[in-house]
PDB file as gemmi writes it, atoms N, CA and C in Angstrom:
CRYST1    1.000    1.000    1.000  90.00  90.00  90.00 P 1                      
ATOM      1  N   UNK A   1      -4.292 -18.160  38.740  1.00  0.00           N  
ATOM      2  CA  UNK A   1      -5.211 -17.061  38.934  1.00  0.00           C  
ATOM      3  C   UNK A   1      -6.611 -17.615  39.152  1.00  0.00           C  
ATOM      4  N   UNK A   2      -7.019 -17.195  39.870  1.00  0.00           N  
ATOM      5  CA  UNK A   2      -8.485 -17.972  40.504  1.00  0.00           C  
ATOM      6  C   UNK A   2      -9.191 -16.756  39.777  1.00  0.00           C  
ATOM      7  N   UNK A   3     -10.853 -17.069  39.237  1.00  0.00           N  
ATOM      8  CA  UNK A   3     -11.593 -16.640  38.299  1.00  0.00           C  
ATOM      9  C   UNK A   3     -12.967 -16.206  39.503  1.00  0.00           C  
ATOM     10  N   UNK A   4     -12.416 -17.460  40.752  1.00  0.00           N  
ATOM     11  CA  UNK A   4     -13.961 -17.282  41.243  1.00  0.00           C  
ATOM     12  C   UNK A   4     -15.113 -18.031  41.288  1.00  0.00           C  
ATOM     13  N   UNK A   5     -15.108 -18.836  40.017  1.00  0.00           N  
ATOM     14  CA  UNK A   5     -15.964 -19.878  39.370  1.00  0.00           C  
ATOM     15  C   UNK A   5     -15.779 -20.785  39.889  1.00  0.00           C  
ATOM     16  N   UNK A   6     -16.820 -21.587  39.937  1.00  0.00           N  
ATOM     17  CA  UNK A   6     -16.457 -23.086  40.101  1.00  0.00           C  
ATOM     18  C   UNK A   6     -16.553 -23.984  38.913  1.00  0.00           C  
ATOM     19  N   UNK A   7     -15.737 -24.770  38.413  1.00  0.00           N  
ATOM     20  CA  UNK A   7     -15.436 -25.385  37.486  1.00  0.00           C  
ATOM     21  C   UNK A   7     -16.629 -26.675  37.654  1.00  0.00           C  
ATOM     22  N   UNK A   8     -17.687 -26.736  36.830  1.00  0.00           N  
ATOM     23  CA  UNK A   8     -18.631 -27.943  36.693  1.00  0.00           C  
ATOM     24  C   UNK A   8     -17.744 -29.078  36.505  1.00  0.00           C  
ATOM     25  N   UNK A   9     -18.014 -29.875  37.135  1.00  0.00           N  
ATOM     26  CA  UNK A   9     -17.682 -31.856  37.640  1.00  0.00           C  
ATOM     27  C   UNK A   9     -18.491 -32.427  36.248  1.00  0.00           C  
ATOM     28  N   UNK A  10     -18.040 -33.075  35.615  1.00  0.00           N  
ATOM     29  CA  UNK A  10     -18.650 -33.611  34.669  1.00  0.00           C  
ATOM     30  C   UNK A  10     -19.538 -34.997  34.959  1.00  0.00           C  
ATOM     31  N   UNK A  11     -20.989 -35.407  35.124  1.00  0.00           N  
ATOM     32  CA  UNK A  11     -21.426 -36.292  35.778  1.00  0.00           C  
ATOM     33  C   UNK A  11     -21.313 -37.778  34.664  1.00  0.00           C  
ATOM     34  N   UNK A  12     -21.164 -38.643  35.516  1.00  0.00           N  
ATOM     35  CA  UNK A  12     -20.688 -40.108  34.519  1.00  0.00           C  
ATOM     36  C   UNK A  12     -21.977 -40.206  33.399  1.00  0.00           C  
ATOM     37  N   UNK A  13     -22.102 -40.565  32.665  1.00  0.00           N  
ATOM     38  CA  UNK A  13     -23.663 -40.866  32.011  1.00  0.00           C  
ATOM     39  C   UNK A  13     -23.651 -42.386  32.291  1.00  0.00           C  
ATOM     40  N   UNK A  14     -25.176 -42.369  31.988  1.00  0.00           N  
ATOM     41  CA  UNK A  14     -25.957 -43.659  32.153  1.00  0.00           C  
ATOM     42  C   UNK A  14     -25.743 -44.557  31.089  1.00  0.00           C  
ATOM     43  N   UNK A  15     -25.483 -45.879  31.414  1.00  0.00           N  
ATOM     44  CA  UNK A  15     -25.161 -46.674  30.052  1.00  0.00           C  
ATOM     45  C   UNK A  15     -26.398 -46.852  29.191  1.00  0.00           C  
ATOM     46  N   UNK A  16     -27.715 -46.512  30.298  1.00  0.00           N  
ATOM     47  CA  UNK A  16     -28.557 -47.696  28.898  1.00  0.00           C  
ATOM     48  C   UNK A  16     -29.343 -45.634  28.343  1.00  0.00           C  
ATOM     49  N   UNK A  17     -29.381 -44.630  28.689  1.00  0.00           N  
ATOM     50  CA  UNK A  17     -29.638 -43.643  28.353  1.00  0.00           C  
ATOM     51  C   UNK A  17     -28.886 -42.529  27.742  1.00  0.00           C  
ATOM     52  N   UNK A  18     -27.627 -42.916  28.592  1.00  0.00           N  
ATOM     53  CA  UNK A  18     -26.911 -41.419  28.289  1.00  0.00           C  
ATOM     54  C   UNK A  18     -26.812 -40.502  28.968  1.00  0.00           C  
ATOM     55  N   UNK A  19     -27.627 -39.934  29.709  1.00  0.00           N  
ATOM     56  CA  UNK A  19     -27.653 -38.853  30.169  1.00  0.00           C  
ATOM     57  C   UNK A  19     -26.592 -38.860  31.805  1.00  0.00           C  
ATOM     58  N   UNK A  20     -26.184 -37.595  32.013  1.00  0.00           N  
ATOM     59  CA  UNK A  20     -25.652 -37.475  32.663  1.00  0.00           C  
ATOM     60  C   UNK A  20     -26.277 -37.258  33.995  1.00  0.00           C  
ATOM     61  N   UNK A  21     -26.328 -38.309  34.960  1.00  0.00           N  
ATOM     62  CA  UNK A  21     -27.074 -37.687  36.460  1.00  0.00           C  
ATOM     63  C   UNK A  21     -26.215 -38.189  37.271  1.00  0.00           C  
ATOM     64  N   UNK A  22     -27.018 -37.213  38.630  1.00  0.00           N  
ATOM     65  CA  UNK A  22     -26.176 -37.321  40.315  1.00  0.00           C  
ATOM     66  C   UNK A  22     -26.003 -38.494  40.863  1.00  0.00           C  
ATOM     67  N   UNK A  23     -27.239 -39.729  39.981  1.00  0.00           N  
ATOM     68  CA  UNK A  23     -26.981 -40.917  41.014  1.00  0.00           C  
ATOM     69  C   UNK A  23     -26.780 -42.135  39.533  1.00  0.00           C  
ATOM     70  N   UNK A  24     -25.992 -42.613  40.442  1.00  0.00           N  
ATOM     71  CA  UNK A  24     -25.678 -44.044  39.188  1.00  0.00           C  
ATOM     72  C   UNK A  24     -26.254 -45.496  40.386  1.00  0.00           C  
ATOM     73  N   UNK A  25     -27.072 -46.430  39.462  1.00  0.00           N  
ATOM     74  CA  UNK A  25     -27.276 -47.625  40.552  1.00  0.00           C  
ATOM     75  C   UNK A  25     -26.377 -48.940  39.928  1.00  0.00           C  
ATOM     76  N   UNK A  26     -26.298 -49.612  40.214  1.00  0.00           N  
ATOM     77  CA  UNK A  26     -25.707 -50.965  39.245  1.00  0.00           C  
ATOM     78  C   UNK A  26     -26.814 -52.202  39.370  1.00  0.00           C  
ATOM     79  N   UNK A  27     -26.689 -52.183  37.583  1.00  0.00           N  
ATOM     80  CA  UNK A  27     -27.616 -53.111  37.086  1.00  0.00           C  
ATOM     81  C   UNK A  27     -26.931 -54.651  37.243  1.00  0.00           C  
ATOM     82  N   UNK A  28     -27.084 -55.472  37.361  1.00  0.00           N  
ATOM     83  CA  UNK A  28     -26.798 -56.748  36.852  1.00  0.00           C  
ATOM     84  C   UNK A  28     -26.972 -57.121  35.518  1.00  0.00           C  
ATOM     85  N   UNK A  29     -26.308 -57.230  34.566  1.00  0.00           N  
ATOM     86  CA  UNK A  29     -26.598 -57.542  33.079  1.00  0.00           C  
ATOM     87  C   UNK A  29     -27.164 -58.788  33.151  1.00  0.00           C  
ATOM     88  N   UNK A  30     -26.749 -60.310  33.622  1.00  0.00           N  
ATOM     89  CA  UNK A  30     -27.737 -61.104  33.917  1.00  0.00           C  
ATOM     90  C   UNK A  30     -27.832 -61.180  35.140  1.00  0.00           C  
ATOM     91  N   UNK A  31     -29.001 -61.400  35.880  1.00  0.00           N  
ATOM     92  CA  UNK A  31     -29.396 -61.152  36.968  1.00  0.00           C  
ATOM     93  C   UNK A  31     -28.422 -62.186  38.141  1.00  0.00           C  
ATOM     94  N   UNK A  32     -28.096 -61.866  39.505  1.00  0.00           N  
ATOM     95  CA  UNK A  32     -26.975 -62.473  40.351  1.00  0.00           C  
ATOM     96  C   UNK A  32     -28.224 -63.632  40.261  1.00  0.00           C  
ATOM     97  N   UNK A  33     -29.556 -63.657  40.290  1.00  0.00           N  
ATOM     98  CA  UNK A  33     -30.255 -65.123  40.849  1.00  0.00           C  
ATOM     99  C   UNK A  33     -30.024 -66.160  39.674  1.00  0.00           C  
ATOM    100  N   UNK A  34     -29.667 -65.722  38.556  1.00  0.00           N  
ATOM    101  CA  UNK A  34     -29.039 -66.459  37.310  1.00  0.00           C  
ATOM    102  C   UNK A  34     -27.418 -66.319  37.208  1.00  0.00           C  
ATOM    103  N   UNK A  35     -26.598 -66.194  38.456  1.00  0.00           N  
ATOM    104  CA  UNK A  35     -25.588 -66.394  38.002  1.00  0.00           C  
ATOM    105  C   UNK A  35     -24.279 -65.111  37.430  1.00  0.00           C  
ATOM    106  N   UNK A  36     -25.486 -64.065  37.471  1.00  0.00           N  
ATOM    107  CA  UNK A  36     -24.467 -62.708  36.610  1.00  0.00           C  
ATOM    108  C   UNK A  36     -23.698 -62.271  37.465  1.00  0.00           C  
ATOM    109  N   UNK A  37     -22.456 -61.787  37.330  1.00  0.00           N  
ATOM    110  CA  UNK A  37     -21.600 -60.365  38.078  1.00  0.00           C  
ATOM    111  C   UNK A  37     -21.145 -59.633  37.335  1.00  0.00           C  
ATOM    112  N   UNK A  38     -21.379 -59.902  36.028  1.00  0.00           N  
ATOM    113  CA  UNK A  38     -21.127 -58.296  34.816  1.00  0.00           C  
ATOM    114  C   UNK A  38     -22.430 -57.102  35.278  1.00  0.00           C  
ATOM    115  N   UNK A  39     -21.830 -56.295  36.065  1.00  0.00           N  
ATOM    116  CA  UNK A  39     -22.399 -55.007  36.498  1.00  0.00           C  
ATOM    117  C   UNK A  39     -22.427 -53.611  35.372  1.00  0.00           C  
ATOM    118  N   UNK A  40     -23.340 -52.682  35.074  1.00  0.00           N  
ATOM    119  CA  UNK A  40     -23.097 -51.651  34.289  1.00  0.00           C  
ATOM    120  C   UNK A  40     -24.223 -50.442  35.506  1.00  0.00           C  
ATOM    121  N   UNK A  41     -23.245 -48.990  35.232  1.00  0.00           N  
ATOM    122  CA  UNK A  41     -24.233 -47.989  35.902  1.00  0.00           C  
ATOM    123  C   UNK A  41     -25.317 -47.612  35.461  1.00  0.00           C  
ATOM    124  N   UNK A  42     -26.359 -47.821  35.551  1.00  0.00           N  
ATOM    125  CA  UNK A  42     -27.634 -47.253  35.102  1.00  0.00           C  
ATOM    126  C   UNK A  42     -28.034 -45.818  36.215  1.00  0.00           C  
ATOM    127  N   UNK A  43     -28.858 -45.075  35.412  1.00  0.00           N  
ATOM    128  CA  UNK A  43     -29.426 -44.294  36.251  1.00  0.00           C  
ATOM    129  C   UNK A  43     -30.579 -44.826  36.864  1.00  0.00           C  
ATOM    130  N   UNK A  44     -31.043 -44.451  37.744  1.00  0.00           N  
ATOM    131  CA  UNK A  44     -32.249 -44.867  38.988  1.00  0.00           C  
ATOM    132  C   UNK A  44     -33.612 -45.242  37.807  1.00  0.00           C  
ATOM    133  N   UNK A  45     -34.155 -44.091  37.281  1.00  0.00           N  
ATOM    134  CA  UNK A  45     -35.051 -44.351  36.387  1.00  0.00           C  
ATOM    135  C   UNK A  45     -34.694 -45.348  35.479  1.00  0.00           C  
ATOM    136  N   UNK A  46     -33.652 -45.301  34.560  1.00  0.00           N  
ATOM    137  CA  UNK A  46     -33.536 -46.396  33.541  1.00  0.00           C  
ATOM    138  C   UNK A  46     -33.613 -48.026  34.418  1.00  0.00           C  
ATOM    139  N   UNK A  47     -32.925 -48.111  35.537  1.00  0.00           N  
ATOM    140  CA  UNK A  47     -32.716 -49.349  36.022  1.00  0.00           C  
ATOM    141  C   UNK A  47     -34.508 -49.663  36.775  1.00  0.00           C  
ATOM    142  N   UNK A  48     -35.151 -48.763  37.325  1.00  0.00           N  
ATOM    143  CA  UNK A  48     -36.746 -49.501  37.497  1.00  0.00           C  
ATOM    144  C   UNK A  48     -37.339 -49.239  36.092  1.00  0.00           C  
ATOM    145  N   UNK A  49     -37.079 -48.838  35.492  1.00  0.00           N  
ATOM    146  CA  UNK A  49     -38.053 -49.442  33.997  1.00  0.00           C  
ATOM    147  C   UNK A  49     -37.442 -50.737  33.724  1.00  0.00           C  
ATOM    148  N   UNK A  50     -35.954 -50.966  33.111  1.00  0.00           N  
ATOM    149  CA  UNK A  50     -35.804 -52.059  32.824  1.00  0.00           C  
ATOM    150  C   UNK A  50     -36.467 -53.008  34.287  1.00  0.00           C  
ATOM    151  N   UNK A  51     -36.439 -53.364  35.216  1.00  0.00           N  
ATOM    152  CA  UNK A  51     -37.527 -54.225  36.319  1.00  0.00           C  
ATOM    153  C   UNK A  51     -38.592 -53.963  36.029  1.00  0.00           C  
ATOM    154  N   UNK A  52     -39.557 -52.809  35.930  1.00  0.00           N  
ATOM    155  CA  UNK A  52     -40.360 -52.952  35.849  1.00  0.00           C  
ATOM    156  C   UNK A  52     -41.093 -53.681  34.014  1.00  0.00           C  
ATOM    157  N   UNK A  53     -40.143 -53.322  33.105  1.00  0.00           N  
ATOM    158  CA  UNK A  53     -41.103 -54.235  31.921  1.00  0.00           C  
ATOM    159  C   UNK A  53     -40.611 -55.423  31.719  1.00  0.00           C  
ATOM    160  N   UNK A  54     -39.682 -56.187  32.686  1.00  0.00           N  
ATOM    161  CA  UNK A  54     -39.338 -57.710  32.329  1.00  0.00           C  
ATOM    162  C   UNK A  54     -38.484 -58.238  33.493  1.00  0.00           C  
ATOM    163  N   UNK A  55     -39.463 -59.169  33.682  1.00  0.00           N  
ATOM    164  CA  UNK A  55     -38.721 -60.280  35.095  1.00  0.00           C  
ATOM    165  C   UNK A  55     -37.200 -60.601  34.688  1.00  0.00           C  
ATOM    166  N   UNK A  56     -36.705 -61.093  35.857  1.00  0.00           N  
ATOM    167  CA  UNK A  56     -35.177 -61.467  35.634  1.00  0.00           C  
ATOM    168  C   UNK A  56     -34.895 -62.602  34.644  1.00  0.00           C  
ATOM    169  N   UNK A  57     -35.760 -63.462  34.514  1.00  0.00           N  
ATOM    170  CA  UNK A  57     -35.908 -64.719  33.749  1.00  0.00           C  
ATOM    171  C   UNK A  57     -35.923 -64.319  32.244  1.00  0.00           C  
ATOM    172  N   UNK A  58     -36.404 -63.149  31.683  1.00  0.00           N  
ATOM    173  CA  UNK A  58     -36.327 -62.653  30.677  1.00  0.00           C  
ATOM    174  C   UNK A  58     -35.461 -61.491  30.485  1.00  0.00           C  
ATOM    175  N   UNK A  59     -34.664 -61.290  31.552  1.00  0.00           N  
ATOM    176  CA  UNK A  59     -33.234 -60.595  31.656  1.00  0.00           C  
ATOM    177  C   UNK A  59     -31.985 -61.515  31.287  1.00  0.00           C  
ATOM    178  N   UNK A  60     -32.004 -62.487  31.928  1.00  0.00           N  
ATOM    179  CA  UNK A  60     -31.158 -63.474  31.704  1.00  0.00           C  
ATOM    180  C   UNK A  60     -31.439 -64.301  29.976  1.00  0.00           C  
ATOM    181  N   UNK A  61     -32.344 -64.445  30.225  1.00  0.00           N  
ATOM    182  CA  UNK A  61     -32.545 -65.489  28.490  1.00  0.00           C  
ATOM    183  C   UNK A  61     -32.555 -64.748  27.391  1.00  0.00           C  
ATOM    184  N   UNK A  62     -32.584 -62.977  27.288  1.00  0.00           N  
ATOM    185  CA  UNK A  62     -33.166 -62.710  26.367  1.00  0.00           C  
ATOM    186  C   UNK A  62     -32.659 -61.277  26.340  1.00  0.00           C  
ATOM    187  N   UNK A  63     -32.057 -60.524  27.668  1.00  0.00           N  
ATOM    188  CA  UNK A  63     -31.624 -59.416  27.345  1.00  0.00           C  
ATOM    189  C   UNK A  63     -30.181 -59.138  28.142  1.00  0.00           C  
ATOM    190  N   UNK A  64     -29.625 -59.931  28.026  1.00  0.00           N  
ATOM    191  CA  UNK A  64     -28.604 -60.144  28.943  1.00  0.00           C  
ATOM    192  C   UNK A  64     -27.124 -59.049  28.706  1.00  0.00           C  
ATOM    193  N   UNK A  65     -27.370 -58.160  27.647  1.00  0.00           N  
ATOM    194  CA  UNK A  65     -26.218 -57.241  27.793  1.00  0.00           C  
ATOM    195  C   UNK A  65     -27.032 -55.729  27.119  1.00  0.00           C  
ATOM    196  N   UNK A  66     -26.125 -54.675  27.200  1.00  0.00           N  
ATOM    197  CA  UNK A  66     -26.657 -53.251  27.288  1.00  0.00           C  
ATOM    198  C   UNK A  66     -27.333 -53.514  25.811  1.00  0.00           C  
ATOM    199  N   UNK A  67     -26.479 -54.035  24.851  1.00  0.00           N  
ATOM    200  CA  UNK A  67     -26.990 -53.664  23.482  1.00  0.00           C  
ATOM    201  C   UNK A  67     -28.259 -54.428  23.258  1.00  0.00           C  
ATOM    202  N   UNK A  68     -28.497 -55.365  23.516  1.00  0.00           N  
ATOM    203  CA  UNK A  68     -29.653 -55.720  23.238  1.00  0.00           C  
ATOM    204  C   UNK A  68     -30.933 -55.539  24.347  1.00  0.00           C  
ATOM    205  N   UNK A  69     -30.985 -55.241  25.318  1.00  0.00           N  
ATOM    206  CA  UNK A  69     -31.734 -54.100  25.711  1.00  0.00           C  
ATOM    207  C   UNK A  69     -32.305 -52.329  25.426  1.00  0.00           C  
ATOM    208  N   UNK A  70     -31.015 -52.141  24.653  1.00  0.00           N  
ATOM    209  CA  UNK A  70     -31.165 -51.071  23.563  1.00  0.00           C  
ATOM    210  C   UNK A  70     -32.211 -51.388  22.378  1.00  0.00           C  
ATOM    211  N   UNK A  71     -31.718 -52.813  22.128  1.00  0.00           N  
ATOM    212  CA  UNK A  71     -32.656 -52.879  20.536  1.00  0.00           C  
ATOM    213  C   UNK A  71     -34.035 -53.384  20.855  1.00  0.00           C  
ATOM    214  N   UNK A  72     -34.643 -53.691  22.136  1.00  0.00           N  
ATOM    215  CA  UNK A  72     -35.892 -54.024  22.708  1.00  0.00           C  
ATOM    216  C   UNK A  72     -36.777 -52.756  22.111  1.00  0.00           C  
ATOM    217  N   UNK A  73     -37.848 -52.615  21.829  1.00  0.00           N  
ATOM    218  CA  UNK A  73     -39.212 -52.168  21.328  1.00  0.00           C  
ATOM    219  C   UNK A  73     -39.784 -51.173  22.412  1.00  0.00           C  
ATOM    220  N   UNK A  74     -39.629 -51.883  23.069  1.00  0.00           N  
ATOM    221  CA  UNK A  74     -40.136 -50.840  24.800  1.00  0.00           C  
ATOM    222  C   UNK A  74     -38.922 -49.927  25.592  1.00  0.00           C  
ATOM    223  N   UNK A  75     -38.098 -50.256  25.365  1.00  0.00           N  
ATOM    224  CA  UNK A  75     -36.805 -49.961  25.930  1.00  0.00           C  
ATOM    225  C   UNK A  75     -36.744 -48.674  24.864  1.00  0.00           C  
ATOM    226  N   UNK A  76     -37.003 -48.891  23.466  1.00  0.00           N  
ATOM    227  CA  UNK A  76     -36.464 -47.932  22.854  1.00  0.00           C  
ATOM    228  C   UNK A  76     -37.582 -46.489  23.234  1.00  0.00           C  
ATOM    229  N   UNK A  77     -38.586 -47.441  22.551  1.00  0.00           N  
ATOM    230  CA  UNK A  77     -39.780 -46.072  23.382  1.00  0.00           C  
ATOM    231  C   UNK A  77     -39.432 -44.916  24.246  1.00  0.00           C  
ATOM    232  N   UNK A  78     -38.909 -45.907  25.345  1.00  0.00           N  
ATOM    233  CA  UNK A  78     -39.046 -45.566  26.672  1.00  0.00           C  
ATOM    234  C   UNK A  78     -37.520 -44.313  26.291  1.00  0.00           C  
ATOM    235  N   UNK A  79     -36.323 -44.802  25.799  1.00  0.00           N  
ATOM    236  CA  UNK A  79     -35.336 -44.357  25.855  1.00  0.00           C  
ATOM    237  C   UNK A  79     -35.526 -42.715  24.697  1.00  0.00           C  
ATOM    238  N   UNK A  80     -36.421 -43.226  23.781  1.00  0.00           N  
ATOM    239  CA  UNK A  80     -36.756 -41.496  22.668  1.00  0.00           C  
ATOM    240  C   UNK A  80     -37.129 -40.419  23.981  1.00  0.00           C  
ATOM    241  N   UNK A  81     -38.400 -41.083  25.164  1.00  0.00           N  
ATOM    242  CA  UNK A  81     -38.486 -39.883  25.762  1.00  0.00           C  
ATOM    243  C   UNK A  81     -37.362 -39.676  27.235  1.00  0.00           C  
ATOM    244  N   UNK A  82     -37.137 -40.758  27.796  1.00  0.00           N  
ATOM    245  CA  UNK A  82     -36.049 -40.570  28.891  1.00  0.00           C  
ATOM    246  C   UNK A  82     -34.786 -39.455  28.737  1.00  0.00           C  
ATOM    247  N   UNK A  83     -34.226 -39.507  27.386  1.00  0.00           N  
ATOM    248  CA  UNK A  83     -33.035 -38.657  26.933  1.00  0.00           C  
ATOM    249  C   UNK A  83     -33.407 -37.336  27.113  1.00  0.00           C  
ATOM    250  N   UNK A  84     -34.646 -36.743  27.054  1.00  0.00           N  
ATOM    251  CA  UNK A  84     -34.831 -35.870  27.223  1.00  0.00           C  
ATOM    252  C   UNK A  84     -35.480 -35.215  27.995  1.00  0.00           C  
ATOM    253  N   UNK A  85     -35.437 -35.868  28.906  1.00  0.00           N  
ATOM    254  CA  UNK A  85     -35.663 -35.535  30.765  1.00  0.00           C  
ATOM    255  C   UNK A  85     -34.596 -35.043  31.356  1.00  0.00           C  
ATOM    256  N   UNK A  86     -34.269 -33.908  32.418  1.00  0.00           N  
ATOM    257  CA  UNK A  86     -33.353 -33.400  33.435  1.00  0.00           C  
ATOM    258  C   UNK A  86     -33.088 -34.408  34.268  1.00  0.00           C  
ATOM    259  N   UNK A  87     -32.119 -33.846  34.853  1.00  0.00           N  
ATOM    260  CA  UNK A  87     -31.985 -35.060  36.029  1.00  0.00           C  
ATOM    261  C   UNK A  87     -32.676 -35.202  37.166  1.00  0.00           C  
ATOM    262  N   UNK A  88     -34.101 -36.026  37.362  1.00  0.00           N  
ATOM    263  CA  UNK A  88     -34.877 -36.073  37.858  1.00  0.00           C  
ATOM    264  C   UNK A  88     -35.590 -37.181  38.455  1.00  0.00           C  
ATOM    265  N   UNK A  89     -37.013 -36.912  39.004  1.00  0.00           N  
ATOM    266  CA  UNK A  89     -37.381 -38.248  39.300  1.00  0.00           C  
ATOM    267  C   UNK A  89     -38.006 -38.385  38.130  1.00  0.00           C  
ATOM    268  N   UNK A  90     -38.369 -39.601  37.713  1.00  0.00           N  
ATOM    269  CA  UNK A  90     -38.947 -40.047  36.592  1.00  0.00           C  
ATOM    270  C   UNK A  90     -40.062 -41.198  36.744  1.00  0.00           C  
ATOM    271  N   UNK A  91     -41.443 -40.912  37.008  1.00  0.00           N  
ATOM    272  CA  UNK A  91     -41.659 -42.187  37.764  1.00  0.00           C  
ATOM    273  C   UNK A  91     -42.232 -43.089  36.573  1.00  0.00           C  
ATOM    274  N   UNK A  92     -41.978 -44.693  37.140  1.00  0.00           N  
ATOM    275  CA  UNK A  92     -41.873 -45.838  36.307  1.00  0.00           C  
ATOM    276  C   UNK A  92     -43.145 -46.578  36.821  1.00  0.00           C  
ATOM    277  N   UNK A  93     -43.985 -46.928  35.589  1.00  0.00           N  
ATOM    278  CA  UNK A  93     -44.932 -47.986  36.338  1.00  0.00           C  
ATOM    279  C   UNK A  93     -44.726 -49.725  35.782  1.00  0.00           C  
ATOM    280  N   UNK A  94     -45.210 -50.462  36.405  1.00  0.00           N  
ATOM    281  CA  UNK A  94     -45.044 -51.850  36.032  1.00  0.00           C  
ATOM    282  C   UNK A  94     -45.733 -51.438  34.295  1.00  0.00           C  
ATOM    283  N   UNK A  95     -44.966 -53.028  33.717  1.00  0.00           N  
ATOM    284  CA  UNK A  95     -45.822 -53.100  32.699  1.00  0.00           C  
ATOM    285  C   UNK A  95     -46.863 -53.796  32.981  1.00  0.00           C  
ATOM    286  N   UNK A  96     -47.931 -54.087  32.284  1.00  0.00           N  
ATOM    287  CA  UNK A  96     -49.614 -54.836  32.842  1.00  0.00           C  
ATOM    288  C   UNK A  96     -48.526 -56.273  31.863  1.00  0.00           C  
ATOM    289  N   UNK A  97     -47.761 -56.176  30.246  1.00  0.00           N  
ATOM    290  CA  UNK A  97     -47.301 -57.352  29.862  1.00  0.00           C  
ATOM    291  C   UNK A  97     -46.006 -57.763  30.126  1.00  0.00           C  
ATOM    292  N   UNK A  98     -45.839 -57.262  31.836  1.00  0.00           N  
ATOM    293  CA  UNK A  98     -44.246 -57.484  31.838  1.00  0.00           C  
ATOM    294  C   UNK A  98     -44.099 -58.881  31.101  1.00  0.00           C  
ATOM    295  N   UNK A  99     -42.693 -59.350  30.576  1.00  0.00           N  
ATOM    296  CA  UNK A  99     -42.431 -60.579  30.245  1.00  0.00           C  
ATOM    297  C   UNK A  99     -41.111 -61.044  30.901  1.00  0.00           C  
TER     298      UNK A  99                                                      
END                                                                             
């Protein structure tokens, strides 16, 4: 029996946020110029913040998988207000201390 409705698609969530959006990008957990091919979906916003507050060199040495990019200081910041954004643009600026 058809209702009529359309049944909502459930959207994948973002690994390093959660939230559920239209576009997924793939991160490199350590960066391919160091060697990585462990890939995870990030959403668009989460994946230019993580670039924008830390070069690949400090991707690779220092934050090289989801969880400990989670437990980063800035990341978390960033992640209290990201969760509670729509699915949107979100715009990201460099950090002035990227590391």
């Amino acid at each position: 029996m058809r209702t009529g409705k359309l049944q909502e698609l459930a959207l994948p969530p973002c690994a390093l946020c959660g939230r559920e959006v239209d576009q997924l990008t793939r991160h490199h957990v350590r960066p391919r110029q160091f060697g990585g091919v462990l890939t995870e979906e990030l959403c668009v916003a989460c994946h230019h913040q993580v670039h924008a507050l830390f070069t690949n060199r400090t991707l690779a040495r220092e934050l090289d998988t989801i969880e400990k990019l989670r437990q980063d200081p800035q990341i978390q910041r960033y992640l209290r207000w990201a969760q509670k954004q729509p699915d949107r643009h979100i715009p990201v600026r460099r950090s002035r201390s990227r590391r």
